[in-house]
N, C-alpha and C positions, 0 to 999 in steps of 0.2 A: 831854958829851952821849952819850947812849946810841945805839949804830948797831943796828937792825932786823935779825933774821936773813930773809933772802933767801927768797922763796916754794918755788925749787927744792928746798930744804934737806932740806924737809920730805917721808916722813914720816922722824924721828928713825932712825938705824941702828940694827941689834941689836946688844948685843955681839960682838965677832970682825966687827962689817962695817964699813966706811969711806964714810964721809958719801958719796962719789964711788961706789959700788955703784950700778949699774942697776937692781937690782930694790927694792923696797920690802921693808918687812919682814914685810907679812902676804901675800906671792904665795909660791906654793909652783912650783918649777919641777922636771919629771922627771928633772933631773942630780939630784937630790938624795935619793937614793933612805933613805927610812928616817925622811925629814922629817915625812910624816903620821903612821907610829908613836909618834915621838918627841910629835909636838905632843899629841897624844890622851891619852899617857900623862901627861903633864906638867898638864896643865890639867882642872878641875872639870867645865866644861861649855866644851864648844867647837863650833864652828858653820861646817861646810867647805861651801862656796859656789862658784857661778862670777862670774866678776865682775860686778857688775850686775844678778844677779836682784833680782827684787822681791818673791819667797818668801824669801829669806834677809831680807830687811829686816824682814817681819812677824815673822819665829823671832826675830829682833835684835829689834824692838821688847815683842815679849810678854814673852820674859826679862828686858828691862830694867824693865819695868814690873811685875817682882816683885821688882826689886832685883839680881837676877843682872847681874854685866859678863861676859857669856859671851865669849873667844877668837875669835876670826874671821880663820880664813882662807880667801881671794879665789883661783882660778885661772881660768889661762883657759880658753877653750873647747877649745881641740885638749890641752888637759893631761886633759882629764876624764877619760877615759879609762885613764889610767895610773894618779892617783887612784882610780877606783873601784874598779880591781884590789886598791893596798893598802888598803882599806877594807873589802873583801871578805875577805883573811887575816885582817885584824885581827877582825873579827866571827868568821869562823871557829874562831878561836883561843879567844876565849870561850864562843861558842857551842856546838862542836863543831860545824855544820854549816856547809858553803857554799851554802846554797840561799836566805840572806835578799841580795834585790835591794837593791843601794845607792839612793836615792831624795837626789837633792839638791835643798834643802840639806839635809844630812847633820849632825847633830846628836849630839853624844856627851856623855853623863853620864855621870860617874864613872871615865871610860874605858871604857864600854860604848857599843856602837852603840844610839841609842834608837830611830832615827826621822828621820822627814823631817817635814814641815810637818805632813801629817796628823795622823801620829803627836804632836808636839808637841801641835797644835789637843784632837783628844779627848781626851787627860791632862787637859789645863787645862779644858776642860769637866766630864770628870769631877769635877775635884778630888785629881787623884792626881798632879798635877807639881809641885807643891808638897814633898809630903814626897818623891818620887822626886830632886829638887833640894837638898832639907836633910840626906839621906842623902848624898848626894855630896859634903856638906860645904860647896855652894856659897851656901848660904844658912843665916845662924844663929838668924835668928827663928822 
């Protein structure tokens, strides 16, 4: 007979984590400095949140409903802060300026800062998040 894995279990570790890890695997915590770089660079379209907004759930729902599984990671609220800092190099860095304000949830294509909810909302009204999303390669139809 098949034994259940345990509710606690869950969610699954990252590689390099152990089942017994405190944090899940989509919380980003400020010991970890480079973690937002890294994940931005790594992934198509990714979707940086606090935990439990209900603006990240519509970015999460719209994108899923063109097909995109967009990345999602959750922090808390006293982390924000330190997140928005590297959110802020990282736009810099492509940008060349530091003067675009972080707005979360913080939404990145291609590894560029796109936008927050709004920004999301009028592309997709326009008709421009579509190929803005197939360029990033996150979408092949």
């Amino acid at each position: 007979m098949q034994q259940a894995i345990p509710y606690k279990a869950w969610p699954l570790p990252l590689p390099g984590r152990h089942a017994g890890d405190q944090k899940p695997a989509t919380q980003f915590h400020g010991s970890e400095k480079g973690a937002v770089r890294d994940a931005v660079s790594e992934n198509a379209v990714i979707v940086l949140a606090r935990r439990g907004c209900c603006m990240s759930h519509v970015v999460k729902r719209l994108l899923n409903g063109h097909g995109v599984n967009p990345s999602v990671f959750e922090f808390e609220e006293d982390e924000e802060n330190d997140v928005a800092k590297e959110l802020e190099t990282i736009g810099a860095e492509h940008d060349g300026e530091n003067n675009r304000r972080v707005q979360f949830p913080a939404v990145f294509i291609g590894g560029r800062m796109f936008g927050g909810l709004d920004q999301v909302m009028a592309t997709h009204i326009s008709g421009e998040l579509i190929p803005a999303l197939k360029k990033a390669g996150a979408l092949w139809l």
